[in-house]
N, C-alpha and C positions, 0 to 999 in steps of 0.2 A: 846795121851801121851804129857803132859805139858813138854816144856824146863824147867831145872833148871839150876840158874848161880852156877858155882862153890865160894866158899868161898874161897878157896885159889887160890892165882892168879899164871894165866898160865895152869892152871888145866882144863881140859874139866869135864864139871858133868856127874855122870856115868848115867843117862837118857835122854844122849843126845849122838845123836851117829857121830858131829864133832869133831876133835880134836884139840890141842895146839892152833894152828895159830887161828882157828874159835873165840876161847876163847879170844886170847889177843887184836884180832881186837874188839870184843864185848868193850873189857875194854877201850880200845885207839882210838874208834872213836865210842863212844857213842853220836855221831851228829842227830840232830832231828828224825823223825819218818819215813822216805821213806826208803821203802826196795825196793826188787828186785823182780817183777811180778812172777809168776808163769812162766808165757810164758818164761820170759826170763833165769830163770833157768834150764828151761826143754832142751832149744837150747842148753847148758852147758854140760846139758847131756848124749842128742844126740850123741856130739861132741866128750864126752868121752865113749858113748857104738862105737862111730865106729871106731876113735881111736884105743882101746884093740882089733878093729876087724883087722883092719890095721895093727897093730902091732903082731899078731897073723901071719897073712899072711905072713909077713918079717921076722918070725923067732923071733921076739921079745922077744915075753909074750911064757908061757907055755899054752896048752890047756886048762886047769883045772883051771887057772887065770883071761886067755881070758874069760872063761865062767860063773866065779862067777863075774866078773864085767858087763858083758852084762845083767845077773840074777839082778844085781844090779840095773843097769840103769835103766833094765825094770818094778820092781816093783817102783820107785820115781815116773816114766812117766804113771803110770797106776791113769788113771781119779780117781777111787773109791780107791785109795790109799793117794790123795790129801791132805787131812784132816788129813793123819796119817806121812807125811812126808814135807809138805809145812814148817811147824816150823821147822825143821831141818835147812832152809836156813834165819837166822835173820836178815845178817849183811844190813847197812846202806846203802844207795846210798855214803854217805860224807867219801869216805875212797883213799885211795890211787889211783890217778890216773890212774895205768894199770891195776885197777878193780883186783890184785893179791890176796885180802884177800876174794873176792867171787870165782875166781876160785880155792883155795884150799879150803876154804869152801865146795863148790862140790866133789872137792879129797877126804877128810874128811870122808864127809858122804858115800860115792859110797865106800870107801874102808872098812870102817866099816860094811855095809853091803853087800860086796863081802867077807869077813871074815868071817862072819857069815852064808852065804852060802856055804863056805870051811869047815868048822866048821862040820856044819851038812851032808855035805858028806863025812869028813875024820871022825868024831866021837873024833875028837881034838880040845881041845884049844889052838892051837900053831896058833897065825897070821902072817901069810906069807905076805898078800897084802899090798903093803905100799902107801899111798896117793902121794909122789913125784916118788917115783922108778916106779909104775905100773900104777895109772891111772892115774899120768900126763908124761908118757913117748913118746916121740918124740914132744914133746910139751914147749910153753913157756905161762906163763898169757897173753905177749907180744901179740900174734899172736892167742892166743884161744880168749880170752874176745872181740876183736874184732869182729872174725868168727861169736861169735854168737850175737853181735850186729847188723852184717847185716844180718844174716839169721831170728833175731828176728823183724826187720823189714820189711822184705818182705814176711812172715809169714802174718802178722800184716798186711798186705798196701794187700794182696789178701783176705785175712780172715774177716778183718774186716772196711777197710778203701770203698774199691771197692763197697761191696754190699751196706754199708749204700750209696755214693753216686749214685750210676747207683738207689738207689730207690728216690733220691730226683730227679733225673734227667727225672724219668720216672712221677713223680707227677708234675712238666713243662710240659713236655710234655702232661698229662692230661687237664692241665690249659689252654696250647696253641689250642687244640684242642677245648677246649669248650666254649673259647671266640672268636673262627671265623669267621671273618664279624665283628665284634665291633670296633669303633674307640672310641680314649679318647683325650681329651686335651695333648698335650708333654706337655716337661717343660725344657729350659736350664736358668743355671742360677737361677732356682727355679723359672723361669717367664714362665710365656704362650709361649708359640710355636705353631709351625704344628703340625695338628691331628696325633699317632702314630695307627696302629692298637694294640688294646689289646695283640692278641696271637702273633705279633710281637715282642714283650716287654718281653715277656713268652722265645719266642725263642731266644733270646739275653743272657738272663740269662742262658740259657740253654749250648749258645756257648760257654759262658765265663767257665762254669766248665767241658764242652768237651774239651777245650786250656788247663784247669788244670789239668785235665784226663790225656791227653798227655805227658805235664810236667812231672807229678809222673812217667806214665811208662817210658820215655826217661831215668829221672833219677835210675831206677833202674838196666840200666845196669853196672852202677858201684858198684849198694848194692849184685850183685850178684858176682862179685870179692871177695871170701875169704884171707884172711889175712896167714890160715892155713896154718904150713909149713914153715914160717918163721924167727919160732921160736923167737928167747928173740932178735936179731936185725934185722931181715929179711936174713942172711947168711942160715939159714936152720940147721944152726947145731946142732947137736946132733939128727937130725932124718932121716933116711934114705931116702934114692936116690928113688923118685916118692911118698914121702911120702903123700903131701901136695894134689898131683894130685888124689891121690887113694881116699883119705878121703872127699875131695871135690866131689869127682865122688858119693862117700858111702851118703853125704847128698843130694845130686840133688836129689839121689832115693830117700830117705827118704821122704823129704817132696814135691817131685814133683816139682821141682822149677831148675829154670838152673844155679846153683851153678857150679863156677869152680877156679881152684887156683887165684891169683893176679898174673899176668906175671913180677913183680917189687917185689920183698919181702920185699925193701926197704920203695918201698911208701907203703906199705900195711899197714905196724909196727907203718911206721914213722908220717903218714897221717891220713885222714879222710874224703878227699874230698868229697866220695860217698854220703855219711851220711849229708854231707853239703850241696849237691845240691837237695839231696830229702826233708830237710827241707826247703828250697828254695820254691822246688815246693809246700810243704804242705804251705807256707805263700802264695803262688799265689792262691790256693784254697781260703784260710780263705780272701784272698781280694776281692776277686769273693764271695762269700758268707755273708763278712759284707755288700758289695753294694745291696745285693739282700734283705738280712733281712733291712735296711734303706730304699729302698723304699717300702717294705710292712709298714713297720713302717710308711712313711709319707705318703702315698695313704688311709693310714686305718687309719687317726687322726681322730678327731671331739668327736662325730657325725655330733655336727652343728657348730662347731668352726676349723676346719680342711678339710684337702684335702676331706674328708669323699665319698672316688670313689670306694672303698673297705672294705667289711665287714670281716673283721677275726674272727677267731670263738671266740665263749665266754666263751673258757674252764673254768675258774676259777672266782670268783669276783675278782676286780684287783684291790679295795681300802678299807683298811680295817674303812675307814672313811666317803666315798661319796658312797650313796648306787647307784647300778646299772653301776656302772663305769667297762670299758672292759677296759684291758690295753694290748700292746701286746708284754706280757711277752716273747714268744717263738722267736721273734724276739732280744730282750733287752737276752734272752739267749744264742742265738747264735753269736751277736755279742759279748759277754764277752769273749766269747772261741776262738773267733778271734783275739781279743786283747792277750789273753793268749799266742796263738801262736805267734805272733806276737814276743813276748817276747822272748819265748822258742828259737824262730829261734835265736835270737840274740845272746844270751848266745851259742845256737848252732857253732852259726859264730866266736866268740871271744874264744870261746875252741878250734876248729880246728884250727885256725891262729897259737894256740901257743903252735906247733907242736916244740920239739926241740930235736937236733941230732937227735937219732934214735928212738925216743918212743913220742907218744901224748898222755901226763899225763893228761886227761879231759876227758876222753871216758867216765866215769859215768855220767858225769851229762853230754854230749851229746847225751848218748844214754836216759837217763831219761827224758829229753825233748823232743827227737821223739817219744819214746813212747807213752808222756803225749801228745802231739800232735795228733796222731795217733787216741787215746781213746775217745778224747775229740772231735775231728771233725767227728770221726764216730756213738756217740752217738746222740750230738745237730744237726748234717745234718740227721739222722732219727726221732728225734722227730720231728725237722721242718716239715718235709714232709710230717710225720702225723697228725699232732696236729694244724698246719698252712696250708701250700700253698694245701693241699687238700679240705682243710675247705672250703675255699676263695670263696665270691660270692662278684660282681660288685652290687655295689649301682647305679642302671641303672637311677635312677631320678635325681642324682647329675652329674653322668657323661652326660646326654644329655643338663643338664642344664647351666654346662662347655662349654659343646661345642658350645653351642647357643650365649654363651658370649663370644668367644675365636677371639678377633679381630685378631690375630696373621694369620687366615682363608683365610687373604687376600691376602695372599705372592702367593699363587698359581694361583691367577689371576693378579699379576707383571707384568709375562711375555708378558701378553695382553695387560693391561692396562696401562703399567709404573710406575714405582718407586714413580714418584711424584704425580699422579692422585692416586696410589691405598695410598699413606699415606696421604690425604686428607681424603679421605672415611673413615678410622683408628680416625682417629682426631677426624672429624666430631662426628662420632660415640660415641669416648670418652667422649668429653668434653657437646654434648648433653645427654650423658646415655641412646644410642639406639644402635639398631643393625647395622651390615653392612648393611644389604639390609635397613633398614628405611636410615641408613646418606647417600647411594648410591639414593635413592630417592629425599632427604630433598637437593643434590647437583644438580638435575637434569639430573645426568646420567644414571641411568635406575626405572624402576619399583621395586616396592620390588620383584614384582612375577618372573621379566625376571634376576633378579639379585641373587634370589635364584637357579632359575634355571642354571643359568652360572655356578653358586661356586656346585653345586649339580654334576654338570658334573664333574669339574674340579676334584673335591674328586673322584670320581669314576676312572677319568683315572690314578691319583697319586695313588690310589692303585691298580689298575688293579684288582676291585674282587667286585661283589655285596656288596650293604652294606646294611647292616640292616637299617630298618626303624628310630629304635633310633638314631643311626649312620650318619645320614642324614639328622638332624633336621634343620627348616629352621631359617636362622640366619640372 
């Protein structure tokens, strides 16, 4: 069923089944193209089948009400109904701050089709259900648009944020596994260092997004504080005594998640903190994630003109002018969406701060940036892991070849030798264009053979672990 706009203004078109309000926000914030996910509709309307449930239990709603709105709810939420009711929800992200022209929007539609389910039980066309009297009763925009902003994110940060990372996480951990025993040239500075081991370097990357792991779920126990109940200033008024507690109990069940009222009704309303610290932690992810897509990007330069210590795969041709060129696109994508976020947080930060009296007029486009957030770091962290960091194979003739030239080698026989005898050897070396063991030789202090041998040891006790042959080349 296509929407049509009404012609006359103020008027809902009779093939659409929101009313008034739906219409005149269409007219008055006809602001670019984002609307409001599915996901985030459905949490809307969760909020109002438990509601009419809640309010049923209190005496509120009539049974026969109760039950063509929950009828209601339950046909929008039905997957294979999707397509036949998704367009019933148009309005923009760019509309009034407490998000009020999509919560009656919701009212609109739910009471249209709770009408229509009276209808056909009483065999009348008299409508009884009204969008503000019954399915927005004990409720305000205030305190519902909220509720389901945070239940739309922890929906979200379990369903989809979680599994794509725990699979990038487990594709490190493949990597750290399968380069064991490998050492490669470090780098601080972007200059030679001490050798690191490979699946070292693997499991670093690894930490950094177990810290962010962390981060997210710490932060979610303020995204699980519902706003619900607090109605238009956080007083509660207008809904009954344990309303907020009942309904927050009715979505824990729902969607499995430990939803429970805000003990403040005031900062619930008035605030956003939650929402602010879990995009917080979603920018410590995407910081943990651009450092890890930059050094696949600079380990995998060349072939012959770059670090070239790392082959990434060669999904695509990567110029549509230099035949045979790889580029490493899946890196150069993942860090865009890091920048993205990056952004989003921002706008995130600057909308919560300007929380005034008792309402935070920004919640759309807060909640529009975690979402976008959300989508965006759990799709490019599963491409990466499939498309990249599994791909990944070590250019083992460039890395041994590193390591052979890696004067840096010497620091671990400092201890022995001294600071000023082992950067003689360093020098020597350089400024001859030979190895440590040949400028250890060319100075008279040891053989190349008893001087490979020393540094040979020396790497083995710095790492405490057999080393591969390549690993140990003599230098």
């Amino acid at each position: 069923m296509k929407n049509k706009r009404s012609t006359d203004e103020g008027l809902p078109a009779k093939s659409s089944l929101w009313g008034k309000q739906t219409e005149l926000s269409l007219q008055y914030f006809n602001i670019g193209q984002h609307t409001f996910p599915r996901y985030f509709i459905c949490a809307l309307v969760q909020i109002k089948k438990a509601a009419a449930q809640v309010n049923y239990s209190q005496g509120g709603l009539p049974q026969d009400i109760c039950t063509a709105i929950v009828a209601a709810c339950d046909d929008i939420l039905q997957p294979q109904f999707a397509e036949q009711y998704d367009e019933q929800f148009p309005l923009r992200i760019w509309q009034t701050g407490s998000g009020t022209q999509t919560n009656m929007n919701v009212n609109e539609v739910i009471a249209s089709l709770a009408n229509q389910h009276i209808q056909q039980q009483t065999h009348s066309q008299q409508t009884r259900i009204h969008a503000n009297d019954h399915i927005n009763m004990s409720q305000s925009s205030n305190d519902v648009f909220p509720s389901a902003m945070h239940i739309t994110v922890a929906e979200l940060n379990r369903d989809r944020l979680m599994p794509s990372l725990r699979r990038l996480q487990q594709a490190l951990q493949h990597k750290q596994d399968e380069f064991s025993g490998e050492l490669a040239v470090g780098r601080t500075h972007l200059m030679d260092a001490l050798p690191v081991p490979i699946s070292g370097v693997f499991s670093g990357y690894a930490r950094q997004l177990s810290a962010a792991q962390t981060a997210l779920e710490d932060s979610l126990q303020a995204v699980y504080l519902l706003a619900i109940g607090g109605t238009a200033v956080g007083t509660g008024a207008n809904a009954p005594f344990n309303f907020g507690h009942l309904l927050a109990h009715s979505l824990a069940q729902q969607y499995q998640l430990p939803f429970i009222k805000h003990d403040n009704g005031f900062a619930a309303v008035s605030g956003e903190e939650g929402l602010l610290r879990y995009s917080a932690a979603l920018k410590q992810l995407a910081t943990s994630l651009f450092k890890l897509a930059s050094d696949v990007k600079l380990l995998g330069s060349g072939p012959n003109c770059g670090f070239n210590e790392w082959h990434l795969p060669a999904n695509e041709p990567g110029s549509s002018i230099m035949p045979g060129k790889v580029n490493p696109t899946q890196c150069e994508a993942l860090s865009m969406v890091c920048l993205q976020v990056f952004g989003n947080d921002l706008t995130v930060s600057l909308s919560a701060s300007q929380g005034q009296l008792q309402l935070n007029t920004y919640r759309p486009v807060i909640i529009h940036n975690v979402m976008e957030s959300i989508d965006l770091l759990s799709d490019a962290m599963s491409s990466f892991a499939e498309h990249c960091i599994l791909g990944l194979k070590l250019n083992q003739g460039q890395i041994d070849k590193n390591m052979q030239n890696n004067l840096s080698l010497i620091t671990l026989l400092a201890p022995q030798l001294g600071y000023d005898v082992s950067a003689s050897i360093v020098n020597e070396a350089h400024n001859k264009q030979v190895s440590l063991a040949e400028a250890a030789e060319l100075l008279g202090l040891y053989s190349q053979q008893e001087f490979s041998t020393l540094l040979k040891k020396h790497l083995q006790a710095a790492f405490d672990q057999p080393l591969h042959a390549s690993s140990s080349a003599k230098n």
